[in-house]
C-alpha positions in Angstrom: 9.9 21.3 7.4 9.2 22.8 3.9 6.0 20.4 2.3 8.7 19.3 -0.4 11.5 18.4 1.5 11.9 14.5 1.7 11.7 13.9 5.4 7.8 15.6 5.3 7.1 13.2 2.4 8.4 10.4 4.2 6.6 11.6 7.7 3.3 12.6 6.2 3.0 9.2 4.0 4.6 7.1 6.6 1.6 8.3 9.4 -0.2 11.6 8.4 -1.7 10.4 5.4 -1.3 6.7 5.2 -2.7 5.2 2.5 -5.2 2.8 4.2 -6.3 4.8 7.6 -6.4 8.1 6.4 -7.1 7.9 2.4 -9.0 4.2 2.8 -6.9 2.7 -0.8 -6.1 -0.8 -0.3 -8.6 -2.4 1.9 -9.2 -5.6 0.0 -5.9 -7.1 0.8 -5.9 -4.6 4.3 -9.2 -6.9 5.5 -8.2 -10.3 3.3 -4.9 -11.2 4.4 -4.3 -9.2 8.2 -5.4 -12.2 9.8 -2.6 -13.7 10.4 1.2 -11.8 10.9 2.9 -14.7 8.6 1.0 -13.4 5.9 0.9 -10.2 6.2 4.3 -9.1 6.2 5.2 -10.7 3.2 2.5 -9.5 1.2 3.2 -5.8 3.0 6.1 -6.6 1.4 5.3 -7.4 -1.9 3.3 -4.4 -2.2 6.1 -1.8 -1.5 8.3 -3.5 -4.2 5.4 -2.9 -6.4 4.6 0.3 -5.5 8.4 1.2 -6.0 8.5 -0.3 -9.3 5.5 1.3 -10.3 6.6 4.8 -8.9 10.1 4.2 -10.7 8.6 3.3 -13.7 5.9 6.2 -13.4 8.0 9.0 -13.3 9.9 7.7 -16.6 7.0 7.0 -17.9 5.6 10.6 -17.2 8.8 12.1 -18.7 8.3 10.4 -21.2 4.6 11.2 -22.1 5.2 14.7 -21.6 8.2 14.7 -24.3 5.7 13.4 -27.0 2.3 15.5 -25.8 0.5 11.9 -25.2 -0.2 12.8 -21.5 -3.8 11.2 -22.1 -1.6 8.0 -21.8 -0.6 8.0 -18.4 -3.4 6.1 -16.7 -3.2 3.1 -19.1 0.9 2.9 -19.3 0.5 2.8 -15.3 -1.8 0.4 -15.6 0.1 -1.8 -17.6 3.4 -1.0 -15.8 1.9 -2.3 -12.5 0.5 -5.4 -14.0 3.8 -6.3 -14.8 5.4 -5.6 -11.7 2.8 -7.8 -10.2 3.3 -10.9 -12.4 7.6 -10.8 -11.3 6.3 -11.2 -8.0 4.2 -13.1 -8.4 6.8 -15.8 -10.6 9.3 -15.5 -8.0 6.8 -15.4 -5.0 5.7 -18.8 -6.8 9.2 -20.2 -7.7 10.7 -19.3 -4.0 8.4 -20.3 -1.5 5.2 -21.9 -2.7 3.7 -22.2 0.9 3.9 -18.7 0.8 2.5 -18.2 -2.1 -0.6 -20.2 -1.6 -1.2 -18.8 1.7 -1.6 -15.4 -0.2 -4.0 -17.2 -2.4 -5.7 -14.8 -4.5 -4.5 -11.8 -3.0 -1.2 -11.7 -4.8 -2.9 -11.0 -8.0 -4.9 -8.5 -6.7 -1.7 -6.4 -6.2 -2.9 -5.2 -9.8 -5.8 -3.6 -8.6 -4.5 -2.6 -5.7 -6.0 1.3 -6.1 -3.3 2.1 -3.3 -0.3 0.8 -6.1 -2.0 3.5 -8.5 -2.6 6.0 -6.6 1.4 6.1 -5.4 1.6 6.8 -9.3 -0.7 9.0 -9.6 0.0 11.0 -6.4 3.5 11.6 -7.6 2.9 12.6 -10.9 0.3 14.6 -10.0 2.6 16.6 -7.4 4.8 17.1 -9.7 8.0 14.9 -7.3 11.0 14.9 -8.3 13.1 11.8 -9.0 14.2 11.3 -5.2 11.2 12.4 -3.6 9.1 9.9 -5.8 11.2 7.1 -4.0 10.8 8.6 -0.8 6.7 8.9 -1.2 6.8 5.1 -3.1 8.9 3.8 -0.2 6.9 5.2 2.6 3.7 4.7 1.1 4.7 0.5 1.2 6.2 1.0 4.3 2.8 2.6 5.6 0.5 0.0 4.0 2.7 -2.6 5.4 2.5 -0.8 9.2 -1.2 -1.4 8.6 -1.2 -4.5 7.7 0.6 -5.5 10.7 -1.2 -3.7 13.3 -4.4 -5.1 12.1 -2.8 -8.7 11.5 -1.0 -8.2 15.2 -4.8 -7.0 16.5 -6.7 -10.0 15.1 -4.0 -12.9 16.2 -4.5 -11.2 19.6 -8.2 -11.5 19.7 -8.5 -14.7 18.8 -7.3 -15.6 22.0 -10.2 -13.8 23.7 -13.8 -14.7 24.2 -15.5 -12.3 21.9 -19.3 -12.2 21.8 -20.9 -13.8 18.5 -22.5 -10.7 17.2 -19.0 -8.9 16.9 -17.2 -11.5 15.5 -16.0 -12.1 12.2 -16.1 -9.0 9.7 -17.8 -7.1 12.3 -14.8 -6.7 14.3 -12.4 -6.7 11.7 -14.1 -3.4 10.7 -14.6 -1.8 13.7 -10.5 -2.4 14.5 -10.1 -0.5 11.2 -12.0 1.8 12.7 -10.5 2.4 15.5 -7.0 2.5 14.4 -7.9 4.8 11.2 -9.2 7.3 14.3 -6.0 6.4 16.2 -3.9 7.5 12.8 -5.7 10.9 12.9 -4.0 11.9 15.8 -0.9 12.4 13.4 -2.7 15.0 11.6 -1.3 17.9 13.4 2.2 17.0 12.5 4.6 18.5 10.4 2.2 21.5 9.5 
C-alpha cells in the first residue's frame, strides 16, 4: 500500500497510530467517561462528528488561508471552528436526549479541548491530504478514539464485577488498563510498512 492511498490512512489511523494508544491525545474524556459502555459510545460518537466537521471545515479553511497569505491563521480559525462544532452537539445532544446529556456531564464541552479534535486538523493540513483522504484520516481517527473508548469502557464494566485489591483500584487501574492496551496497540506497528 502506497503511504497516500486511503485504505493506509484508514488502517494506520484506525490501529497503527490511534490517536489515544499510540499518540496519547484525548485522555481526559479516554479516562472520564470509559466507565461505563452507555456513555461511552455516544460520546465516541460525538467526537467523530466533531472531528469530521472540524477536518471538513479545516481543509476549507486551509484553502482558504493559503489564497490570502494569512497561514499564521490557521491554529485560531481551527480553534474557533471546533468550538462551534462542539456547541451543535452539544444543543442537539441537550434538546434529544437530556439523560444522555447529563450523564456526559462536563465532558461534552470538553470536546473543545479535546487536543485529539485539533490534532485531526492539524495532522491533515500539515500532510498536505487531499479532500478525500482528509475524510478518510477524520473518520478513522473518531472511529479509533471511539474503539478506545470502548475497550476501556468494556474493560472497566468487566472489572467491577471482580474482587480487585484496594491499592489497585480506582485510577490506579484505570491507568494501568491504558497501559496495557496502548502496549497491546503497538503490536500493529509493523503493519502496512
Amino acid at each position: 500500500m502506497a503511504a497516500e492511498s486511503i485504505p493506509f490512512i484508514i488502517l494506520s489511523t484506525l490501529f497503527i497510530n490511534n490517536f489515544v494508544f499510540s499518540m496519547f491525545l484525548g485522555l481526559c474524556p479516554f479516562l472520564g467517561v470509559s466507565a461505563k459502555l452507555n456513555t461511552a459510545w455516544p460520546m465516541g460518537v460525538a467526537t467523530t462528528f466533531v472531528m469530521w466537521i472540524s477536518s471538513l471545515s479545516a481543509y476549507l479553511l486551509n484553502r482558504a488561508l493559503v489564497a490570502a497569505d494569512l497561514e499564521q491563521l490557521r491554529l485560531i480559525a481551527y480553534i474557533a471552528v471546533i468550538a462551534s462544532a462542539v456547541q451543535l452537539v452539544e444543543m442537539a445532544m441537550k434538546k434529544l436526549s437530556p439523560t444522555l446529556f447529563r450523564a456526559l456531564g462536563i465532558y461534552l464541552p470538553l470536546i473543545t479541548t479535546n487536543c485529539a479534535v485539533l490534532g485531526v486538523a492539524l495532522f491533515q493540513t500539515t500532510r498536505e491530504y487531499s479532500f478525500l483522504q482528509s475524510m478518510a484520516f477524520s473518520l478513522s481517527a473518531g472511529a479509533g478514539f471511539t474503539l478506545a473508548l470502548l475497550l476501556m469502557a468494556g474493560l472497566r464494566e468487566r472489572l467491577d464485577l471482580v474482587n480487585v485489591p484496594k491499592v489497585a483500584q480506582g485510577s490506579a487501574l484505570s491507568l494501568l488498563l491504558a497501559g496495557l492496551l496502548s502496549l497491546s496497540f503497538m503490536g500493529f506497528a509493523g503493519l502496512g510498512g
